[in-house]
C-alpha positions in Angstrom: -0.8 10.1 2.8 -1.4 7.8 5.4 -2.6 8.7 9.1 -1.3 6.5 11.8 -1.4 6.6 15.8 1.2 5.0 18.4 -2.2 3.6 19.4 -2.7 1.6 15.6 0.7 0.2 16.3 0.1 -0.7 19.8 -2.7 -2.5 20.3 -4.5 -4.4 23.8 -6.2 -7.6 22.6 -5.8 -11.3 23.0 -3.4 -14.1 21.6 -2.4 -15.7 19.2 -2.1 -13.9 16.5 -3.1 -10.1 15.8 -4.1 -10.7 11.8 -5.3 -14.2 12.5 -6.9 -13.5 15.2 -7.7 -9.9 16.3 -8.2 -8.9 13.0 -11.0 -11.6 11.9 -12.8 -10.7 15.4 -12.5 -6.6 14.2 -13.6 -7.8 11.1 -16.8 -9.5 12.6 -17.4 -6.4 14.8 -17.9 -4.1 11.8 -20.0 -6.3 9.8 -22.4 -6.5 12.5 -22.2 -2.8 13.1 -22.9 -2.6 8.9 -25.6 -4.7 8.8 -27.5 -3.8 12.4 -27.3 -0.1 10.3 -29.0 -1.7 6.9 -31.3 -4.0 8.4 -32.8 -1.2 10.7 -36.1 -1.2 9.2 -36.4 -4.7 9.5 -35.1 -5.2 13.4 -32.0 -4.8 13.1 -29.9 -7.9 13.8 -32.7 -9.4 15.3 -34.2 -10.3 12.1 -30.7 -12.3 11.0 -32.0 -15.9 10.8 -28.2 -17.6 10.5 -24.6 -16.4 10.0 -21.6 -17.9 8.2 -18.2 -16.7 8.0 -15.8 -18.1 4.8 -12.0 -17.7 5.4 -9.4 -17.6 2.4 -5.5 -17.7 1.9 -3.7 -17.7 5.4 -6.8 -17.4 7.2 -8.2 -21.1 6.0 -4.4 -22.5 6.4 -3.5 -21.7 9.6 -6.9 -20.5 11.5 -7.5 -23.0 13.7 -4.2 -23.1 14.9 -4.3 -19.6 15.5 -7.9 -19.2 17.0 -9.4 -17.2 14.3 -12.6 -19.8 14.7 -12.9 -18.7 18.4 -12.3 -15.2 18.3 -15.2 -15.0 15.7 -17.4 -17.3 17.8 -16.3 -14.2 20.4 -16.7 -11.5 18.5 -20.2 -13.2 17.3 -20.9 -12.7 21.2 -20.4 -9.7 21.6 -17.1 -9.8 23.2 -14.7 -7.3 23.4 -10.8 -8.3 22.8 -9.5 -6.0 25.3 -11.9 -6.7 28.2 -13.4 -10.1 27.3 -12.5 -12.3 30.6 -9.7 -14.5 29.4 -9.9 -17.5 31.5 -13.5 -17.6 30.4 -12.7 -17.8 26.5 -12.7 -21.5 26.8 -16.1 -21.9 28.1 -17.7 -19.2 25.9 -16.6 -21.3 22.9 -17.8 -24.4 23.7 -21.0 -23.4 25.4 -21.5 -22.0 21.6 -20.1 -25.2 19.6 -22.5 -27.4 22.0 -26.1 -24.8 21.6 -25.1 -24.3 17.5 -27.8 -21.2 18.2 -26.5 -17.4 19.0 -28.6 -16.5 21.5 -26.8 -12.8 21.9 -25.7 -11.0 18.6 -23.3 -8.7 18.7 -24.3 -8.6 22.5 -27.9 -7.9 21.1 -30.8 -10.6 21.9 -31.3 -13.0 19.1 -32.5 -16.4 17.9 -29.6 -17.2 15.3 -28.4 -20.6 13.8 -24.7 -20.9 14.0 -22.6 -24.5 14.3 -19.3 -23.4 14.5 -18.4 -27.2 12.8 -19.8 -26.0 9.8 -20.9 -22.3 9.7 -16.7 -21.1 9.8 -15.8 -22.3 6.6 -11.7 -23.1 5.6 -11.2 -22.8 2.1 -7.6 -23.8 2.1 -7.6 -23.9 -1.7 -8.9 -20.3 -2.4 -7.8 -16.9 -1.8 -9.9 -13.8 -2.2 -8.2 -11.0 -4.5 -6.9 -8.3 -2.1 -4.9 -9.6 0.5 -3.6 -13.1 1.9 -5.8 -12.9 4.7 -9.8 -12.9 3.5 -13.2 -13.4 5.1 -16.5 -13.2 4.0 -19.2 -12.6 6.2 -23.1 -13.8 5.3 -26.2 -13.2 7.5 -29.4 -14.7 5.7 -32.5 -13.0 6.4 -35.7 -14.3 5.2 -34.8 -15.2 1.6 -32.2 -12.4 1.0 -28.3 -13.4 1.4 -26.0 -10.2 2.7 -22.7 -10.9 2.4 -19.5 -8.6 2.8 -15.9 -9.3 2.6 -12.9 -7.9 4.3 -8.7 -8.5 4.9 -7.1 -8.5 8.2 -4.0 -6.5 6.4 -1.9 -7.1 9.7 -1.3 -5.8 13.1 -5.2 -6.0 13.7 -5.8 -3.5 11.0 -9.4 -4.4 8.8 -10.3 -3.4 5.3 -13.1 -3.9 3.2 -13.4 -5.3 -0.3 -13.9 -1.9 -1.7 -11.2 0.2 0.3 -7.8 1.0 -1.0 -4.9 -1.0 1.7 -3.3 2.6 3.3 -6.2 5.1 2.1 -8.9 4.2 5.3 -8.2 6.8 8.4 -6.6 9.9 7.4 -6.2 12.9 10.2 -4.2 15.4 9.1 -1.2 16.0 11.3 0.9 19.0 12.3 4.2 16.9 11.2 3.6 14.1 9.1 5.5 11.3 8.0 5.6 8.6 5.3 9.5 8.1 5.3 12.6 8.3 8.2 13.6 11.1 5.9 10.6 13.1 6.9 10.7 12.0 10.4 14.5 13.1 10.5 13.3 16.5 9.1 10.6 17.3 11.5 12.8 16.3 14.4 15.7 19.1 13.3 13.4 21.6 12.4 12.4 21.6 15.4 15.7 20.6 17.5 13.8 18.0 19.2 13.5 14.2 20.0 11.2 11.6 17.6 9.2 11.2 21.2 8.6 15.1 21.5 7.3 15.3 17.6 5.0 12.0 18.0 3.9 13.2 21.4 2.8 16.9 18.9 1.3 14.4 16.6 -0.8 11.9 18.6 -2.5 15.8 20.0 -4.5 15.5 16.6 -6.5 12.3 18.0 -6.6 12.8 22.0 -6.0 15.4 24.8 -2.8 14.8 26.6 -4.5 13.2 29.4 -5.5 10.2 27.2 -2.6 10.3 25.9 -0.4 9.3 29.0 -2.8 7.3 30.4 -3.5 5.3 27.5 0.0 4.5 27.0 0.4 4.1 30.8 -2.3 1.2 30.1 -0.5 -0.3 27.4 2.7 -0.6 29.8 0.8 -2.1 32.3 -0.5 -4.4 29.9 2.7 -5.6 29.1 4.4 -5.4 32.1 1.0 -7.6 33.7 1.7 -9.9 30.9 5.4 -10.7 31.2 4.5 -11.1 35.0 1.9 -14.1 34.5 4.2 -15.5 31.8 6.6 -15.7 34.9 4.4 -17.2 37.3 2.7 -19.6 35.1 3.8 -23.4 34.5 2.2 -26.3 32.5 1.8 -26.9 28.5 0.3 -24.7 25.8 -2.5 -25.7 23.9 -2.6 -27.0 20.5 -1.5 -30.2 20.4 2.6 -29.9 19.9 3.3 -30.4 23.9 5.3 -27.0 24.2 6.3 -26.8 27.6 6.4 -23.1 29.0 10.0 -22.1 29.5 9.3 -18.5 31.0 8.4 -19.5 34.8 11.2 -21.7 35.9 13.9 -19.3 34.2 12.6 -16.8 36.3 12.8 -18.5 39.3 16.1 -20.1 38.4 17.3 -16.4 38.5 15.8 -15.4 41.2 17.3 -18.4 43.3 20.3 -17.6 45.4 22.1 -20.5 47.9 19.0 -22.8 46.8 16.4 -19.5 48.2 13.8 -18.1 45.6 12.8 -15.3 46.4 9.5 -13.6 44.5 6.8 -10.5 44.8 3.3 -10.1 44.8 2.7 -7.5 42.4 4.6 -7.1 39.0 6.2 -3.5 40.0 7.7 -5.1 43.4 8.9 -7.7 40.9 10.8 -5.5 38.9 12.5 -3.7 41.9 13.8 -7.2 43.2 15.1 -8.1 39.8 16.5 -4.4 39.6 17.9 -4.9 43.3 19.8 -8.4 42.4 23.4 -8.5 40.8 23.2 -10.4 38.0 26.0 -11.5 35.5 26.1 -10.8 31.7 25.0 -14.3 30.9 22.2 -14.1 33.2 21.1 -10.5 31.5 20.5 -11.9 28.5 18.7 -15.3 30.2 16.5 -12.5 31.6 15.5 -10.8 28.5 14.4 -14.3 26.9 12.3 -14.8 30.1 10.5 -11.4 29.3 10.0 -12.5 25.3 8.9 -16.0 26.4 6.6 -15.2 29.4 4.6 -12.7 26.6 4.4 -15.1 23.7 4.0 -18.0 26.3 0.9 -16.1 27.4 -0.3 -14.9 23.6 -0.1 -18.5 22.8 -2.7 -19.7 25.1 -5.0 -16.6 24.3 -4.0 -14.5 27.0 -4.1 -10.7 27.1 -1.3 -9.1 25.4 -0.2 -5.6 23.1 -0.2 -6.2 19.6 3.6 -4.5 19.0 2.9 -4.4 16.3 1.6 -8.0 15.6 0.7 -10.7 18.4 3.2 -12.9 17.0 5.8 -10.3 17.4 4.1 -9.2 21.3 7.4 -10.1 23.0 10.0 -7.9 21.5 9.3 -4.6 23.2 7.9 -5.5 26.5 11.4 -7.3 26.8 13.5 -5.0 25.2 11.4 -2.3 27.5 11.8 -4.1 30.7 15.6 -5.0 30.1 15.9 -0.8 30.3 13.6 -0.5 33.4 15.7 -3.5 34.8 19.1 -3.0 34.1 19.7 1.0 33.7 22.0 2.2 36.1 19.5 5.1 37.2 15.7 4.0 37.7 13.8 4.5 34.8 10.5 7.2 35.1 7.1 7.0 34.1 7.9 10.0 31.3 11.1 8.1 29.8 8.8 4.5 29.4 5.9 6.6 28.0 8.6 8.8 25.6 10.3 5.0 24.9 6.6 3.6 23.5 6.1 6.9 21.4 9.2 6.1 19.7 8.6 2.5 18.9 4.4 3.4 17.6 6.3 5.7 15.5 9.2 3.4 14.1 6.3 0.8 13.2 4.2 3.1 11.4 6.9 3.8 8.6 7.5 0.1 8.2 3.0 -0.4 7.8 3.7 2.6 5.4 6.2 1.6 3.4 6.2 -2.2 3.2 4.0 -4.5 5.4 3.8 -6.0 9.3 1.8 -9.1 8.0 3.3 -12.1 8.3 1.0 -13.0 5.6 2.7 -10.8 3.3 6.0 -10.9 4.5 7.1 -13.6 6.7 8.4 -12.6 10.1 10.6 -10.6 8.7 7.4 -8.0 9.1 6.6 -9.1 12.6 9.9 -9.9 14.4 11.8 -8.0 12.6 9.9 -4.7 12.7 9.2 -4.9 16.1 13.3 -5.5 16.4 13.2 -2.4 14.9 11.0 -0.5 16.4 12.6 -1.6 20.0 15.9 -0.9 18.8 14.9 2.6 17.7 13.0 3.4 21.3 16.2 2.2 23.4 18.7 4.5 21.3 16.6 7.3 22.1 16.1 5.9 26.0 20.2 5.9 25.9 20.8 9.2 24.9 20.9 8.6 21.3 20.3 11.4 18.7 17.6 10.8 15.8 20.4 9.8 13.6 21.1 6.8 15.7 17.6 6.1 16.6 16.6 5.6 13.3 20.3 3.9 12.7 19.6 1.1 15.4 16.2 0.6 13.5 17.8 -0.2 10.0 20.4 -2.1 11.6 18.1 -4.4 13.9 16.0 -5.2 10.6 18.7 -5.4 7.8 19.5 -8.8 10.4 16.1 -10.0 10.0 15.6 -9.6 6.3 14.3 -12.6 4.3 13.1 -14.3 7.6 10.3 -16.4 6.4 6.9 -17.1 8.8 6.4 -21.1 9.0 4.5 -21.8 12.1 5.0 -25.5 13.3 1.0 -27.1 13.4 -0.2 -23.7 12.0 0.3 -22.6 16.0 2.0 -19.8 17.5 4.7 -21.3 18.9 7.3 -22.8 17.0 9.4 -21.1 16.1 7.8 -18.1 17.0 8.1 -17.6 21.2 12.3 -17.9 20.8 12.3 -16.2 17.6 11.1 -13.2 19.5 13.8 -13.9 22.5 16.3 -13.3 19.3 14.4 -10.0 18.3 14.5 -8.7 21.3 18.5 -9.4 21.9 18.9 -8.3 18.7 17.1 -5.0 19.4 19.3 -4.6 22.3 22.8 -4.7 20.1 21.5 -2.8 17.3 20.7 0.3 20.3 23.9 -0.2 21.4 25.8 -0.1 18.5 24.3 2.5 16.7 24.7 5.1 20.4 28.4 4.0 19.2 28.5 4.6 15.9 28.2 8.0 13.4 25.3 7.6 11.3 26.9 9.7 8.6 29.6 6.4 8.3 26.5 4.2 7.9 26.2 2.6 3.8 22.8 1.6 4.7 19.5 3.7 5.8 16.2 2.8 7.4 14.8 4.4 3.9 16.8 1.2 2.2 16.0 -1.3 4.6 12.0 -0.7 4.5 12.1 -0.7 0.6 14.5 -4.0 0.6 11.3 -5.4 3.0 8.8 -4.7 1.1 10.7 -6.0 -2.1 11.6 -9.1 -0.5 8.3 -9.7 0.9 6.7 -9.7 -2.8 9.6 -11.6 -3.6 8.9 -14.7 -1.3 7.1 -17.5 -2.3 3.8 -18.1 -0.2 4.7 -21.1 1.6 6.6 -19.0 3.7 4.3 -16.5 4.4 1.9 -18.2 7.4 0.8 -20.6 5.4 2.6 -23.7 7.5 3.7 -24.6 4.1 6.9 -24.5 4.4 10.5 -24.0 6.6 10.2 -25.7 9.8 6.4 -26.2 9.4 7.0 -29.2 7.1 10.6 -30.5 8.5 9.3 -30.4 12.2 7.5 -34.1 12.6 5.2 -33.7 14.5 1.1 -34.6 14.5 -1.5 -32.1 16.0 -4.9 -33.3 16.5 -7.4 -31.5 14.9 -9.6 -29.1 16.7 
């Protein structure tokens, strides 16, 4: 049985892409950590005289597009991906690409050849057995190759060549859960909420105190990022001339008798959106402004919270904010903390049971899970039972089944900032229907819908899985410079 924390779900780290790029950079992290433990005797990583790293399957296809050369450049560094300076990222990398030497390692002193032209190899044609998304690391020291290969499995989960995909973690937990059907259980043996029995749960790994504060941080996160996405004009990088949309929404809807009015800080924000009127229409405008500004800002490597994937980073902190927005009584610190206890939860079953890679799945197992596991938190936040909870998380992905992953340029843009506008609106209707419904009407359960994804998923033909293969990737004309 598999272990999982809200915190596995919800991750801080930096854009674009949580497998293509957090995970490659966690990847990274441990090999070093592996081999600075084996090469003790000899100095450690100090005696490394030159690195490569070979990427495979989605990885080779779409890597550049989605930074996974930089944030292994980074992670090479020494860099962290939830305090590395992100304005800096830029500078780091080519300061590297220009000296082709590491002089830090891991953040340790070294002497190390690296040309990032030719040392991050793209084997578009090749795909290591175990997963879609494959690296293999090799550090050569004197005439002895080490080499070690791991998957970035999604979501910024790592595992190496020799692990078993689910087995690595376990912590065993007062009420665990593989399936809805357990989750249900626990919840009415107990005649409480899904937040009280995660909250009973997530005790197994961390005192209470870290508890709220590191969700508190995750919030804040979010809330920081939405916030810059809304107060930051200009193009994304890349190449395809994406305009950012986020910034003049926001002040569009904040302009009244041609007089925009804005705040300092992102909670005074909130209170002058929450003190304005606005109409239905312009509700809906604002939840797209909350999805865009966070996938605006994932897509030019800003700081964001893998929910559950960095493609997918929009979803919740919209559907989360539309709540704290719009809810006719203000919204407490508890009831956002209780709201991201819900949605950790919701995505674990769907890691469990099928897949959040986009390399698997499509975005079917990005979008649509993190529909889901929005949907799931708001019923609850709305005074929904578990029943409907759980119903408002089969119904918000049973609409996104078969949705295929085919990133325009091999970026994170096209189609992928709107598409999470749509999963978070989508999120939104499936809470609100399901508060309005009886479960025991409903034909289909979340049980069904997480089997029909991971069915589908093996079902779908790769060139829809992140490959930029496919879909819109190959009907969109467009040319992107290489970089």
């Amino acid at each position: 049985m598999e272990s999982l924390s809200v915190f596995d779900m919800l991750k801080i780290g930096v854009g674009p892409s949580s497998s293509h790029t957090l995970g490659p950079w966690r990847a990274v992290q441990r090999w070093l950590a592996e081999l600075a433990e084996e090469l003790d005797a000899d100095g450690g990583l100090a005696a490394i005289g030159h690195v490569e790293v070979h990427l495979y399957g989605s990885l080779a296809l779409t890597g550049q597009g989605h930074a996974t050369d930089q944030a292994i450049a980074l992670a090479l560094l020494g860099y962290e991906p939830e305090t590395v300076p992100v304005d800096g990222i830029p500078g780091f990398v080519h300061d590297l690409a220009a000296a082709k030497k590491l002089s830090a390692l891991g953040g340790i002193a070294a002497d190390v050849d690296f040309d990032m032209a030719t040392d991050i190899v793209f084997h578009i044609d090749e795909r290591l057995p175990g997963h879609a998304n494959g690296l293999t690391c090799r550090a050569f020291v004197d005439e002895r190759v080490l080499s070690s290969s791991y998957y970035s499995v999604g979501g910024g989960f790592v595992v190496g060549e020799d692990e078993v995909l689910g087995a690595v973690g376990f912590v065993a937990l007062p009420h665990p859960s593989q399936t809805p059907d357990e989750l249900g259980a626990h919840c009415a043996e107990r005649s409480c909420s899904i937040a009280d029995v995660v909250w009973t749960n997530e005790q197994a790994w961390r005192s209470d105190d870290e508890i709220r504060e590191g969700l508190r941080k995750i919030w804040k996160v979010m809330l920081d990022g939405v916030y810059r996405g809304c107060h930051t004009d200009g193009v994304l990088p890349g190449g395809l001339d994406v305009r950012r949309r986020a910034a003049p929404l926001s002040r569009r809807l904040l302009t009244v008798d041609n007089v925009y009015a804005d705040a300092d800080t992102p909670g005074e924000w909130v209170e002058l959106i929450r003190g304005r009127e606005f109409r239905f229409a312009e509700v809906l405008q604002w939840v797209s402004t909350f999805a865009m500004a966070v996938n605006e800002e994932n897509a030019d490597l800003g700081r964001v919270v893998t929910a559950p994937t960095n493609g997918a980073a929009g979803v919740i902190p919209a559907v989360l904010l539309y709540h704290v927005c719009f809810s006719a009584e203000p919204v407490t610190e508890e009831q956002i903390i209780e709201f991201l206890l819900v949605a950790g939860e919701v995505g674990t079953l769907f890691k469990k049971g099928a897949t959040i890679s986009a390399a698997m799945g499509g975005c079917q197992a990005e979008v649509g899970v993190s529909s889901a596991m929005a949907a799931a938190a708001l019923a609850e936040a709305l005074g929904g039972t578990v029943a409907q909870s759980l119903m408002a998380a089969e119904i918000a992905m049973e609409h996104h089944l078969g949705m295929t992953c085919d990133p325009v340029g091999g970026l994170v843009q096209v189609p992928c900032i709107e598409r999470n506008t749509m999963g978070a609106v989508k999120a939104i209707n499936a809470a609100e229907l399901a508060v309005a419904s009886n479960p025991d009407d409903a034909r289909v359960s979340l049980t069904d819908v997480i089997r029909t994804l991971r069915e589908t998923a093996e079902d779908m033909s790769d060139r829809y899985k992140e490959t930029s293969q496919g879909g819109l990737a190959v009907n969109v004309s467009v040319r992107v410079p290489e970089c």
